[in-house]
DOZATOR-740537 format. One record per residue (C-alpha): x, y, z. Coordinates in steps of 0.05 Angstrom, whole numbers, always signed. Example, Ala and Ser with C-alpha at 12.3 -4.5 7.8 and 13.67 -1.06 7.14 Angstrom:
2
+--------+--------+--------+
!   east !  north !     up !
+--------+--------+--------+
!   +246 !    -90 !   +156 !
!   +273 !    -21 !   +143 !
+--------+--------+--------+
//
This chain:
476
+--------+--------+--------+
!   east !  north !     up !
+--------+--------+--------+
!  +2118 !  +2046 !  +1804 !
!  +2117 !  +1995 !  +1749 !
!  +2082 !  +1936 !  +1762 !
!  +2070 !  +1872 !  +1717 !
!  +2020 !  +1877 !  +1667 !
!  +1971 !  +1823 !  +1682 !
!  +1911 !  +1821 !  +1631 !
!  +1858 !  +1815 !  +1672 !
!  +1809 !  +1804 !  +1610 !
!  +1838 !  +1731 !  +1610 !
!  +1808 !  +1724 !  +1670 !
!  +1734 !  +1761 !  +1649 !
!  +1742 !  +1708 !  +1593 !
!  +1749 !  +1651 !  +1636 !
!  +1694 !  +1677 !  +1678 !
!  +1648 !  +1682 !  +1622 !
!  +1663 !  +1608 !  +1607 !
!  +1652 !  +1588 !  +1680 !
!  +1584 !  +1613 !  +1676 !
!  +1563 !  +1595 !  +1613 !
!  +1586 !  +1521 !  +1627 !
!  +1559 !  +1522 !  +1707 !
!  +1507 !  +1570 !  +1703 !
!  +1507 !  +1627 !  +1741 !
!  +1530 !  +1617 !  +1808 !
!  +1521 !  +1664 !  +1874 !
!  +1593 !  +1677 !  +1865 !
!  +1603 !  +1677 !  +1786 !
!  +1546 !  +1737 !  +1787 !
!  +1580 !  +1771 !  +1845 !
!  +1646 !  +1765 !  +1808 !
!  +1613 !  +1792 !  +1743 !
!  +1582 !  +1852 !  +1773 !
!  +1644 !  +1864 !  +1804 !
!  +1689 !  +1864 !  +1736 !
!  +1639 !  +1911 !  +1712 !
!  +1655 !  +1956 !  +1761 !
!  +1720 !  +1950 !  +1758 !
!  +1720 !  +1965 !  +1685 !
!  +1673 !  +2029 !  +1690 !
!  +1714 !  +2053 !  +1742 !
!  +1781 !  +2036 !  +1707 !
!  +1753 !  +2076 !  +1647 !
!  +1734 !  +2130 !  +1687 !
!  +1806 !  +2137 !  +1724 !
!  +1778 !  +2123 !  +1788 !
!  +1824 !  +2092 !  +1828 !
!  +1794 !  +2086 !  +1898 !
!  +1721 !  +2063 !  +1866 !
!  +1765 !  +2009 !  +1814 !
!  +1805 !  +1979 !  +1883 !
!  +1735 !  +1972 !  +1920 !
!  +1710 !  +1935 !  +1853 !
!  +1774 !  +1897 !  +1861 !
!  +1762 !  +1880 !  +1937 !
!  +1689 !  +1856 !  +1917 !
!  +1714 !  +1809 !  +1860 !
!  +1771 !  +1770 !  +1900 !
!  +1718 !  +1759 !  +1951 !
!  +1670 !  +1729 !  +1904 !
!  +1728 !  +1693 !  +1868 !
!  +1795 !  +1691 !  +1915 !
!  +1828 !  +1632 !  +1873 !
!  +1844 !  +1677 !  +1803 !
!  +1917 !  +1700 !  +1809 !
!  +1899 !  +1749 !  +1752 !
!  +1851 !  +1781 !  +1801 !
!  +1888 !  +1796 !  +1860 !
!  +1947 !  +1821 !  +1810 !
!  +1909 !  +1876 !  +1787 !
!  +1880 !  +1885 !  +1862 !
!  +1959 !  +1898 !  +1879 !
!  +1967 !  +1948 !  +1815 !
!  +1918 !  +1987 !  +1841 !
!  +1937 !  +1976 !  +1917 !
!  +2011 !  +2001 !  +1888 !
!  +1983 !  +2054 !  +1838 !
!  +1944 !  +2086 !  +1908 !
!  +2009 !  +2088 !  +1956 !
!  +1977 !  +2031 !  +2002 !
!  +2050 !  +1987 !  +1987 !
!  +2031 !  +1934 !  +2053 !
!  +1958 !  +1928 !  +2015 !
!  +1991 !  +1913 !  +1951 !
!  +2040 !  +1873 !  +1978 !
!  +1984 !  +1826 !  +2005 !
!  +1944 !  +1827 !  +1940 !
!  +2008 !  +1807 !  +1907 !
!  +2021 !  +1752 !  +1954 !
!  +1958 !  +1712 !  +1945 !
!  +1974 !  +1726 !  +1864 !
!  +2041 !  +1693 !  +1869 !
!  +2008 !  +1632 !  +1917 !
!  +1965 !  +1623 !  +1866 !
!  +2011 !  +1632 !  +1801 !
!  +2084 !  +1608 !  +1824 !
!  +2118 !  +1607 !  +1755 !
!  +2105 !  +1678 !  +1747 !
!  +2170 !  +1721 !  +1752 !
!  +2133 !  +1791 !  +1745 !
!  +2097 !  +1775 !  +1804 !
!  +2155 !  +1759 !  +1848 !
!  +2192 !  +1823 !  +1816 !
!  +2135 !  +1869 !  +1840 !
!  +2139 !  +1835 !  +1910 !
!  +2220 !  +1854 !  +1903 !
!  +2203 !  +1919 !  +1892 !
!  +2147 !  +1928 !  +1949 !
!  +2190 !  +1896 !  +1992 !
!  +2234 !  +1947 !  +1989 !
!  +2184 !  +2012 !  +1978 !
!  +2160 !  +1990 !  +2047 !
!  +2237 !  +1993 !  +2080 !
!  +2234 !  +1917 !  +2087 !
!  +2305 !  +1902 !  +2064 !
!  +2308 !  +1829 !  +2094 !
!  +2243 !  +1809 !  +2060 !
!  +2267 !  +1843 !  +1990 !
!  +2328 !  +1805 !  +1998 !
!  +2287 !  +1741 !  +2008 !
!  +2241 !  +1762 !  +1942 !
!  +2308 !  +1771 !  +1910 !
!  +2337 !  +1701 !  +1917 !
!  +2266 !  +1678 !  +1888 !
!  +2272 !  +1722 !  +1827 !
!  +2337 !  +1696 !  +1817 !
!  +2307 !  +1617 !  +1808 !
!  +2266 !  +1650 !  +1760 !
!  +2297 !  +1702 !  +1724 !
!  +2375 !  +1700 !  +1742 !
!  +2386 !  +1767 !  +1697 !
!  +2322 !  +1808 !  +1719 !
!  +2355 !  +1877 !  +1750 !
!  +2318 !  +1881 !  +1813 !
!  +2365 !  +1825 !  +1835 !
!  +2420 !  +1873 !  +1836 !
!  +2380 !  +1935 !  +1855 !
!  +2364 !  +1901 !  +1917 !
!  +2445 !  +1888 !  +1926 !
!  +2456 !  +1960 !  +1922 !
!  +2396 !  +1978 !  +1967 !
!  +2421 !  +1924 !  +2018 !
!  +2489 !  +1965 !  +2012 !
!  +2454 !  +2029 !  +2025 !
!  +2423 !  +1999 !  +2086 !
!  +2491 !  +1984 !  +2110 !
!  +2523 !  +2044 !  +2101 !
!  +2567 !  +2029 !  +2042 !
!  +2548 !  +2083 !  +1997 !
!  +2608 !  +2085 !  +1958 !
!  +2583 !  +2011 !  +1943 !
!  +2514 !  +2029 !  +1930 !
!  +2534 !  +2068 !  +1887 !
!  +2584 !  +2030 !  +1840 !
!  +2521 !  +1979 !  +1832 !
!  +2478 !  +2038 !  +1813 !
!  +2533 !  +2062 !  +1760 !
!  +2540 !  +1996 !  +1736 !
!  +2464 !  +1986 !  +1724 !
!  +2457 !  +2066 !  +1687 !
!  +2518 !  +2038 !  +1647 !
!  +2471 !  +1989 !  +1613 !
!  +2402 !  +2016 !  +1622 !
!  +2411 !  +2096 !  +1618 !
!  +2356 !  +2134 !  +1655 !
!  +2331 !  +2074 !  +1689 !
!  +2282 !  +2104 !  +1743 !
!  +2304 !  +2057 !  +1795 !
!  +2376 !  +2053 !  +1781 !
!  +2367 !  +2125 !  +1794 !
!  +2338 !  +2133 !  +1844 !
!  +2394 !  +2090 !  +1882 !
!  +2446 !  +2133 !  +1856 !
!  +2416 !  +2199 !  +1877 !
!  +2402 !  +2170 !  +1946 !
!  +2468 !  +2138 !  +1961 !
!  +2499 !  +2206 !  +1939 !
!  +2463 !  +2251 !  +1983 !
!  +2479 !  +2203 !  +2036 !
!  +2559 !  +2223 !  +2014 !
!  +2542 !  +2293 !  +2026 !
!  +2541 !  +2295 !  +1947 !
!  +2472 !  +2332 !  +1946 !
!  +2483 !  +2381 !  +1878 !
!  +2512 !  +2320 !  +1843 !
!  +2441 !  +2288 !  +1870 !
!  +2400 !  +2346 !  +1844 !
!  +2441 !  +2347 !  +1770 !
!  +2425 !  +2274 !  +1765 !
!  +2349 !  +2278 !  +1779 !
!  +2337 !  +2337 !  +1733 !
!  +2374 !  +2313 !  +1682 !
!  +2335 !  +2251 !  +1698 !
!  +2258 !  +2281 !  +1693 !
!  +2286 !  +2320 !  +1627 !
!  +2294 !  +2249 !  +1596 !
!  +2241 !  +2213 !  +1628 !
!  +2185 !  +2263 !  +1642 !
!  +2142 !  +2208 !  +1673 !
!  +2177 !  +2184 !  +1712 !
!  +2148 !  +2203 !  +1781 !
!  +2195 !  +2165 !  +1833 !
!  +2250 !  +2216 !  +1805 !
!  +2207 !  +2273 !  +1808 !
!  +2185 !  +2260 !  +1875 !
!  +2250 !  +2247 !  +1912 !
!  +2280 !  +2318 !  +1878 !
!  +2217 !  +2348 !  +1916 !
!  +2240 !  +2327 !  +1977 !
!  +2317 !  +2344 !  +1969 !
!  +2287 !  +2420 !  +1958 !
!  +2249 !  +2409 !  +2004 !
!  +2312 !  +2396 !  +2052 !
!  +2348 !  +2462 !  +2021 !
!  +2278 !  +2499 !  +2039 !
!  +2276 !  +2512 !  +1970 !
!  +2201 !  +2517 !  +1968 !
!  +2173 !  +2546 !  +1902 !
!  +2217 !  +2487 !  +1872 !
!  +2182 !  +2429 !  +1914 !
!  +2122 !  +2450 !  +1903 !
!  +2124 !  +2462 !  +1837 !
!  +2154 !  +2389 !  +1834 !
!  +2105 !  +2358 !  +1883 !
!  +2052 !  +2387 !  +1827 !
!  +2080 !  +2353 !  +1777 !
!  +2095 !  +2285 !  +1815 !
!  +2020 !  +2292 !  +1838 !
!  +1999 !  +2295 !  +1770 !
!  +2035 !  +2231 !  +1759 !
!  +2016 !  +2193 !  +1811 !
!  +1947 !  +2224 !  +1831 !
!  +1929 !  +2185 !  +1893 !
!  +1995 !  +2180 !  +1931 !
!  +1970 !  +2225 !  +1997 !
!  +2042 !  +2231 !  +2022 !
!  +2060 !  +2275 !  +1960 !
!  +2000 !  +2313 !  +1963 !
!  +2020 !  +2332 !  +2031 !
!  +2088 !  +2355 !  +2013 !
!  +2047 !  +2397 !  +1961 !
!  +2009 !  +2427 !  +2014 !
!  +2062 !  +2443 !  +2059 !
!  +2114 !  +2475 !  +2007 !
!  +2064 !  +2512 !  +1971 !
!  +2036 !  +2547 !  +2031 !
!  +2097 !  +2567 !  +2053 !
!  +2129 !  +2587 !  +1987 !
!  +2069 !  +2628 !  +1985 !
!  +2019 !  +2608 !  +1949 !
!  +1963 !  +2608 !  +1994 !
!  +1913 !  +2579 !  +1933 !
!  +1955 !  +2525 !  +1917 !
!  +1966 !  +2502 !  +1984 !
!  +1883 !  +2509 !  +1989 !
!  +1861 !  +2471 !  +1926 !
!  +1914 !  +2417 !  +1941 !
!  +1881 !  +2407 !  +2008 !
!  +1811 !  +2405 !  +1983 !
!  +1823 !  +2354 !  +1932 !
!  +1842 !  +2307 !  +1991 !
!  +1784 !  +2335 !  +2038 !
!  +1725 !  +2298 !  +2016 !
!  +1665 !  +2283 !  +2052 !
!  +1688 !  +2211 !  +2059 !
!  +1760 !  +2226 !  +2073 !
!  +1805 !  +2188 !  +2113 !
!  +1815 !  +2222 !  +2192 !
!  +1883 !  +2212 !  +2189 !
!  +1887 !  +2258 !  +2117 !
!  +1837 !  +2301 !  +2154 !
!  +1880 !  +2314 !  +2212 !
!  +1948 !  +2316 !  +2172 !
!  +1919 !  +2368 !  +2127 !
!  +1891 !  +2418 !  +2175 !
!  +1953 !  +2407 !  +2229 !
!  +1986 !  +2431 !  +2164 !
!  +1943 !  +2495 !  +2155 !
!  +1956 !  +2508 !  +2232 !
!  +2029 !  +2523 !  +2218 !
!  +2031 !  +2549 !  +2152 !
!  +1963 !  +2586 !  +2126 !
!  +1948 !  +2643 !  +2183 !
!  +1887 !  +2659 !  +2145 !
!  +1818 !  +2670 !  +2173 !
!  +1790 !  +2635 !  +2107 !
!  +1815 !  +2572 !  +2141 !
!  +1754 !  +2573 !  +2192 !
!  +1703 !  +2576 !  +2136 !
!  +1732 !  +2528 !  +2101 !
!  +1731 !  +2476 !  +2165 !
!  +1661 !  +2504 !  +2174 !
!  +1643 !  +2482 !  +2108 !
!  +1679 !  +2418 !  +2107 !
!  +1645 !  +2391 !  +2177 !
!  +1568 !  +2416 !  +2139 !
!  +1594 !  +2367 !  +2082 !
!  +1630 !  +2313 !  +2116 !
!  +1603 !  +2241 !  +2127 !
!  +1601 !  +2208 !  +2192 !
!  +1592 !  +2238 !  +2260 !
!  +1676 !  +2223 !  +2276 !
!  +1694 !  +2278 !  +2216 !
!  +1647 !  +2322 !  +2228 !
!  +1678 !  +2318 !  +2308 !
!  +1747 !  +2324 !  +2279 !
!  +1736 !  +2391 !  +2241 !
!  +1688 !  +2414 !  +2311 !
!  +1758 !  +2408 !  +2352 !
!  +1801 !  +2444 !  +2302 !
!  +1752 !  +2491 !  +2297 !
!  +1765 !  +2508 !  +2369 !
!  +1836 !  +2504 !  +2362 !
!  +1827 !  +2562 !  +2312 !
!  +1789 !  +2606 !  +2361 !
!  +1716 !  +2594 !  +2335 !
!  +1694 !  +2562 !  +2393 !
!  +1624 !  +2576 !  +2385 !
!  +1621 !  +2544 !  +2310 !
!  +1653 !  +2482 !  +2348 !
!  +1594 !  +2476 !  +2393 !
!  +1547 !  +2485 !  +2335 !
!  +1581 !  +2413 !  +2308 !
!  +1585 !  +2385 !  +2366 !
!  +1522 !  +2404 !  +2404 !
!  +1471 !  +2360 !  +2370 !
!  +1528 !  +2292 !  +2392 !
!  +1539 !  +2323 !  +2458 !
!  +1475 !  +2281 !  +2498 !
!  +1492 !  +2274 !  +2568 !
!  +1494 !  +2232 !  +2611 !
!  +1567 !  +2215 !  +2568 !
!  +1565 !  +2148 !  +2543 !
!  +1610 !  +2112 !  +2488 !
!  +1576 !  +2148 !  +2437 !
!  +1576 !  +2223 !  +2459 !
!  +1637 !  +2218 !  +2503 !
!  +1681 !  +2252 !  +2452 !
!  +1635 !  +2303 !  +2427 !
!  +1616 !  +2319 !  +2504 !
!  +1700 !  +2330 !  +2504 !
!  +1697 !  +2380 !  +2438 !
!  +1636 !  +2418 !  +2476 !
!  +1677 !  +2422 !  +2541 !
!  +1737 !  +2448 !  +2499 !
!  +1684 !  +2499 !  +2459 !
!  +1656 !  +2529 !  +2533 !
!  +1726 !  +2523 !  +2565 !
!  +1745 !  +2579 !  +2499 !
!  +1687 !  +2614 !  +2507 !
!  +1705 !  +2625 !  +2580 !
!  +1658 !  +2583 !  +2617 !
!  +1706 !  +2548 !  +2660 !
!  +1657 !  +2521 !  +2707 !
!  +1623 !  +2490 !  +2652 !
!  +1675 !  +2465 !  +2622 !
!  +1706 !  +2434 !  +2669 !
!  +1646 !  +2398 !  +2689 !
!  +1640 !  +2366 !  +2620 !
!  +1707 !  +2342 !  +2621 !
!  +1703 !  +2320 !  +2691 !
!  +1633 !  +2267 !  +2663 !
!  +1675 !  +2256 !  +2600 !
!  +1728 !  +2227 !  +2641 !
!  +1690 !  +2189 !  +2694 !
!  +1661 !  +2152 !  +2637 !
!  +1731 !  +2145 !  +2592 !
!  +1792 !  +2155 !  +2622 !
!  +1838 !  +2156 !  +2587 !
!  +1796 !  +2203 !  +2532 !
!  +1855 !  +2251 !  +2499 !
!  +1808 !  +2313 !  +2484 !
!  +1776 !  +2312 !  +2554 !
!  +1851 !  +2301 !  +2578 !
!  +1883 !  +2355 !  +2540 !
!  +1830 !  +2404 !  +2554 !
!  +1817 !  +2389 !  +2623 !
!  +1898 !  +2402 !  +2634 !
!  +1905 !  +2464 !  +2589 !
!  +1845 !  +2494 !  +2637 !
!  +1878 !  +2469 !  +2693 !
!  +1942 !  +2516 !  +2669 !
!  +1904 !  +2576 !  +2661 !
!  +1860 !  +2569 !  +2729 !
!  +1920 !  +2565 !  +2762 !
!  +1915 !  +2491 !  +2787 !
!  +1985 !  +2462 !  +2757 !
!  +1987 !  +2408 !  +2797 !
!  +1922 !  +2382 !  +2775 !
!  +1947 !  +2401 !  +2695 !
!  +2014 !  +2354 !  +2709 !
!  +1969 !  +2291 !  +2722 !
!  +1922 !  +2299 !  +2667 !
!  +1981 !  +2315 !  +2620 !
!  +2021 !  +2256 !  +2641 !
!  +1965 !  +2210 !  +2633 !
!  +1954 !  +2248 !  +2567 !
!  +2019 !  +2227 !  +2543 !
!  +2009 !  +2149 !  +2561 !
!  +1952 !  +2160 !  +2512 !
!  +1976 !  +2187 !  +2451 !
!  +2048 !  +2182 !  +2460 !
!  +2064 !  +2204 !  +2390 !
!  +2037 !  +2266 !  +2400 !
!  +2091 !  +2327 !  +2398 !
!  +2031 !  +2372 !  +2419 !
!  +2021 !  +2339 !  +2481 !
!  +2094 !  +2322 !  +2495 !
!  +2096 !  +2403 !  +2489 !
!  +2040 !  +2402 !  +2533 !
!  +2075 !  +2359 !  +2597 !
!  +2134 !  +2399 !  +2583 !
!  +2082 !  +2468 !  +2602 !
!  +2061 !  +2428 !  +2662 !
!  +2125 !  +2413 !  +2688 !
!  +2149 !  +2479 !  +2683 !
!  +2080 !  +2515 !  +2711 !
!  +2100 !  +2466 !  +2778 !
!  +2167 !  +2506 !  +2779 !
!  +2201 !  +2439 !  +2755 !
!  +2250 !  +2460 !  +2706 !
!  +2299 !  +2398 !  +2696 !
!  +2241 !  +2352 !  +2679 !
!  +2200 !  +2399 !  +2631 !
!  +2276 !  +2409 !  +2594 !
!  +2278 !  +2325 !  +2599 !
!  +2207 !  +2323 !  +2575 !
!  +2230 !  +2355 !  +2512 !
!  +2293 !  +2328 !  +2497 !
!  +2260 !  +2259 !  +2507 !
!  +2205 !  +2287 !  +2453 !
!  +2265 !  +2310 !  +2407 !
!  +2294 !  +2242 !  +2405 !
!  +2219 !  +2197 !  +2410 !
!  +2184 !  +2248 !  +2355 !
!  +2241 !  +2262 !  +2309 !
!  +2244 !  +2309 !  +2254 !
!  +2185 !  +2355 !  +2287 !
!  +2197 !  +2428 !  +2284 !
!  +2151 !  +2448 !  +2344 !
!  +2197 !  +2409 !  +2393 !
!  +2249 !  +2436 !  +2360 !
!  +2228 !  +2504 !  +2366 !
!  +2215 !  +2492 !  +2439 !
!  +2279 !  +2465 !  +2452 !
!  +2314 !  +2514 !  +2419 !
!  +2274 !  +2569 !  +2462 !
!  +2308 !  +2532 !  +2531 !
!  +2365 !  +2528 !  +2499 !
!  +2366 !  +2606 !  +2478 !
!  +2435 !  +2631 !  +2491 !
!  +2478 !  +2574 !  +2495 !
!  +2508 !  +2569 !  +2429 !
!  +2535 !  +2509 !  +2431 !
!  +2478 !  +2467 !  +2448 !
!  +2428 !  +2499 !  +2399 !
!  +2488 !  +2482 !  +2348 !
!  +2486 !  +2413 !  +2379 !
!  +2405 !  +2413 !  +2372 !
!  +2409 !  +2438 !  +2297 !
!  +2448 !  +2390 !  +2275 !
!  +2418 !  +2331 !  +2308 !
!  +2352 !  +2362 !  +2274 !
!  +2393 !  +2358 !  +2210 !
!  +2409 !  +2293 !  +2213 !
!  +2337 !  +2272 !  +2236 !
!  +2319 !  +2299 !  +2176 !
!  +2363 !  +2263 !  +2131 !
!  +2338 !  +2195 !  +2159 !
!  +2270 !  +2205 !  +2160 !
!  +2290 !  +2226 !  +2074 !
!  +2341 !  +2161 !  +2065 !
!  +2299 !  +2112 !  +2108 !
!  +2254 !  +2109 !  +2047 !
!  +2281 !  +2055 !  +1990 !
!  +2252 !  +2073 !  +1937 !
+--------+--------+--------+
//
C-alpha cells in the first residue's frame, strides 16, 4: 500500500523548538521519549513496537497532523486499514489542504469495502487534486460494486494505457476479469505484472488467492511467501501461507509460518486461526508439542487457556489439565470459570464422565451462557446417551457463538441423535448460507446430500460462488 510520505522529522524539529522555547513540559518529554522510540524501532523494522511509540506520541501531542500520518502508515503498513483510517482522519482534521492525506483515506476507504465512503473521499480529492487517479479508480471500483465489469474494466484499461503496470490499476483489471469468468487472462496479467514490478505486493497477493481458488497450492504458497516478505505484518497473508503450504505439503513451511505469528504475546484470535488451521491440514503428532510448548511460553492466563483446550481437542487431555489445573480453583467464579470448563473438557476425555460433568454443571450455574462448558457439557451429553439434554445445551451454544461452523455442526449432531432429521438437514443448510465459504459445513452437507446428484451439484456450485465473493468482496 502506498501511503503519503509525511516527514515526520518536521515535526521532531518543531518539537525540539517547543521545548527549547517552553521548557520541557509533561507532554513535550512524553512526546520526546516517544519519537525516540519510534525512531529506534523504525530503524530496527519493528513495526508493532514503532505503532505503540506512535500511539504514545499522539497521546502526549494529539494536535500534530504529521504525527498521526505516520501513526496511519504504520496502522496501513500492519493490515489494521479501520486503525489507519482513524489515524488518517485526525491527520486530515488537523491538515485540510493536504491532498495525500485525503488520497490515502480514498484508498482505505476502499481496502476496507467501504465504497460509499471512498466515493465521498473521492469528491474531496477532486477539490484538491482534480487529476489525481484514485478519483477514477474509485469510478471503476464503484462499477465493480455494481456489477458492471465490462465497465470496470474499460476504466482500468484506460488508466494501464497511461500509467503501465500501475499496481492499482491492476489490480482492478484482474478483479473485474475474474468476475467475467476471464480467470487465465487474470493470472497472465498479474504475472506479467510481478515480473515488472517485483514489489509490488497487492499483485502478488491477489494471484495467491486466484491459485488458491484453482487449488493450485505449491503456487500460493510459494506466492504468499513472497507477498509475506513484502508486507511482513499483514496476518491475513500469513494465514493463506499457512494453509497452502500445509496442504501442498510442506509440513515445515506451514510450521515456521505459524510460529512466526505464535508469540508469547500473540493476538487470541491469530492464536485460534492458526491452530484451527493445523486441525485440518497438519495430522502430525508434532502439533501437540508444539501447543505444549507454546502454552509453557505464552503470556497471560487467556493464551495459555486457549492452547489447554486445543490441546484436548488433539487428544492430550491430560497435558490440558496440566495448563489448566493451577486456574481451575473452585468454587467457579469469573476468574476460573473458563479454565474450570477446559478441566471439565480434559476429565470428560480422559473418561471421567461423572467428573466432568460436574465441572461443567458449576461452570454453568455460575456463567451460562459459557461456550466451552456448553459445548462440552453437550458433546458428553451425546456420548452418555442423553440427546435430549445435548439439543438444549447445543442450541443455547449456538445463541452464543453464532459464527461458529463447529457448533452449528454440533446442533446439527443433536438434532439428528433426537431422531430429528429435517431440522439437523435445516440446521446445516442454514449454516451453509449464515457461515459461507466453510468447508466443514460443506463437507457435512454434502455427506446428507450423498447420492442425490443434483443437489450436491447444486451445493458445489453455491460453494463456488461463495467462494468467489468472499475473493471479489475485497477492493483492493
Amino acid at each position: 500500500m502506498h501511503m503519503p510520505s509525511h516527514p515526520i522529522l518536521r515535526a521532531v524539529a518543531w518539537l525540539s523548538g517547543a521545548i527549547l522555547v517552553t521548557g520541557c513540559s509533561s507532554s513535550d518529554s512524553r512526546a520526546r521519549d516517544a519519537l525516540g522510540d519510534y525512531q529506534a524501532a523504525t530503524a530496527a523494522n519493528n513495526l508493532p513496537a514503532a505503532r505503540q511509540a506512535l500511539l504514545q506520541l499522539v497521546r502526549a501531542k494529539d494536535d500534530v497532523s504529521d504525527y498521526w500520518a505516520e501513526l496511519g502508515k504504520v496502522q496501513a503498513a500492519m493490515g489494521s486499514y479501520s486503525d489507519a483510517y482513524y489515524a488518517f482522519t485526525r491527520a486530515y482534521e488537523l491538515n485540510r489542504s493536504d491532498p495525500g492525506l485525503v488520497r490515502a483515506l480514498t484508498e482505505l476507504a476502499l481496502r476496507s469495502g467501504d465504497l460509499t465512503q471512498a466515493q465521498a473521499r473521492a469528491a474531496d480529492l477532486e477539490i484538491l487534486s482534480p487529476n489525481d487517479p484514485w478519483i477514477k479508480l474509485v469510478r471503476g471500483w464503484s462499477a465493480f460494486a455494481e456489477l458492471r465489469y465490462d465497465d470496470a474494466l474499460s476504466i482500468s484499461d484506460s488508466m494501464l494505457a497511461t500509467m503501465p503496470f500501475d499496481p492499482s490499476a491492476t489490480a482492478l483489471k484482474a478483479r473485474a476479469l475474474s468476475a467475467l469468468q476471464r480467470d487465465d487472462e487474470a493470472i497472465d496479467l498479474l504475472n506479467k505484472q510481478i515480473q515488472a514490478q517485483p514489489t509490488d505486493a497487492g499483485s502478488t497477493a491477489l494471484l495467491a488467492k486466484m491459485y488458491y481458488r484453482r487449488s493450485d497450492w505449491a503456487k500460493s504458497a510459494q506466492l504468499a511467501q513472497r507477498a509475506g516478505s513484502l508486507t511482513p505484518a499483514d496476518t491475513q497473508n500469513d494465514l493463506l501461507l499457512i494453509e497452502t503450504a500445509f496442504r501442498s505439503g510442506n509440513a515445515e513451511l506451514g510450521r515456521s509460518a505459524s510460529l512466526e505469528l505464535l508469540g508469547p504475546n500473540a493476538d487470541p484470535t491469530t492464536i485460534a486461526s492458526v491452530i484451527d488451521l493445523w486441525a485440518d491440514y497438519w495430522p502430525s503428532p508434532q502439533r501437540i508439542a508444539e501447543i505444549r510448548r507454546l502454552a509453557s511460553t505464552a503470556a497471560g492466563p487467556e493464551r495459555r487457556l486457549l492452547y489447554a483446550g486445543y490441546l484436548n481437542r488433539f487428544g492430550s487431555p491430560a497435558d490440558a489439565m496440566r495448563v489448566a489445573a493451577p486456574m481451575a480453583t473452585l468454587p467457579v467464579k469469573a476468574d476460573s470459570a473458563e479454565a474450570n470448563a477446559i478441566a471439565g473438557d480434559a476429565l470428560s476425555r480422559a473418561g471421567q464422565a461423572a467428573a466432568a460433568k460436574g465441572r461443567y454443571d458449576a461452570v454453568l450455574a455460575f456463567d451460562p451462557g459459557n461456550a466451552t462448558a456448553l459445548r462440552g457439557r453437550a458433546e458428553l451429553e451425546l456420548r452418555t446417551g442423553n440427546p435430549a439434554a445435548a439439543l438444549v445445551d447445543a442450541q443455547k451454544l449456538v445463541t452464543v457463538l453464532p459464527n461458529s461452523a463447529d457448533d452449528r455442526l454440533l446442533l446439527a449432531r443433536a438434532f439428528a441423535a433426537n431422531k430429528n432429521s429435517e431440522w439437523a438437514e435445516r440446521t446445516l443448510w442454514t449454516a451453509f448460507h449464515d457461515i459461507r465459504a466453510n468447508s466443514h459445513v460443506l463437507a457435512a452437507l454434502r455427506s446428507a446430500k450423498k447420492g442425490n446428484a443434483e443437489a450436491l451439484a447444486q451445493i458445489d456450485a453455491e460453494f463456488a460462488r461463495q467462494r468467489d465473493n468472499r475473493l471479489n468482496r475485497e477492493f483492493l
